[in-house]
N, C-alpha and C positions, 0 to 999 in steps of 0.2 A: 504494500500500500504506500502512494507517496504519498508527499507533504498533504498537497490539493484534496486527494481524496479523504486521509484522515482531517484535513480541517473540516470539511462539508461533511464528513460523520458525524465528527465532533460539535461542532454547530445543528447538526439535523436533533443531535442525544439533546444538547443544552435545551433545546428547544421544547422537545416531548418534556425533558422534565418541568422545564418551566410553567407549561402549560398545564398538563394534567397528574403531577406528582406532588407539584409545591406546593400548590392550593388546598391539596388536601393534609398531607405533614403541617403546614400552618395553622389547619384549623384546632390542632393539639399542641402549636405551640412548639413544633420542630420546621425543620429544616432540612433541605441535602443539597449536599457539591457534588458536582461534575468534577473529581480529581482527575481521568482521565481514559484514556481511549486505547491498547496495547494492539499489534500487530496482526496478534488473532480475535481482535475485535471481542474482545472481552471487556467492561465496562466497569470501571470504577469508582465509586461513590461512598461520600462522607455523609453519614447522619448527623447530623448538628441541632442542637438546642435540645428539648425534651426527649427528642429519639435519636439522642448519641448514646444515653446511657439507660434508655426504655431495656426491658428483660421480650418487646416486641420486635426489636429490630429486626431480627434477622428475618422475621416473616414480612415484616414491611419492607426488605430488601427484596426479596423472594416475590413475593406475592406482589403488592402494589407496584414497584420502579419497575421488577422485570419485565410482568404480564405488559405495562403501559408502554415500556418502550419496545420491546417487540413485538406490539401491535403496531408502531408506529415506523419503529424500524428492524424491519426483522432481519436484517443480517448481522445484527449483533449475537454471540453465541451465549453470553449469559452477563450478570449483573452481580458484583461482587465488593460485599461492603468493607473499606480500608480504614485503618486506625486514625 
């Protein structure tokens, strides 16, 4: 993957989550970043605020980011929450 291509990944991810990830983590008063985007298009994201240190995260890594951006964008191969 080049530059071009992971930017416009990365920008398509920022996007999904901004639109249909953040708004809902917000409404409990958290948060997520887009940390980054690896070669085999694996995706990585920070929980922040209430669900950095929720005992939910890992299903709202799972369940909420994944399902929303592999709906969105489905050549990402999975969703995987960083410290």
């Amino acid at each position: 993957m080049d530059d071009a291509q992971r930017r416009s990944l990365f920008d398509r991810i920022a996007e999904a989550l901004n639109d249909h990830v953040r708004p809902e983590l917000a409404r409990d008063g958290g948060d997520i970043e887009l940390v980054g985007v690896d070669d085999d298009k694996i995706v990585q994201v920070r929980l922040l605020g209430s669900c950095g240190g929720c005992s939910s995260s890992v299903y709202t890594v799972t369940t909420a980011a994944e399902t929303a951006l592999k709906a969105r964008v489905p050549e990402i191969r999975f969703v995987e929450a960083v410290p």
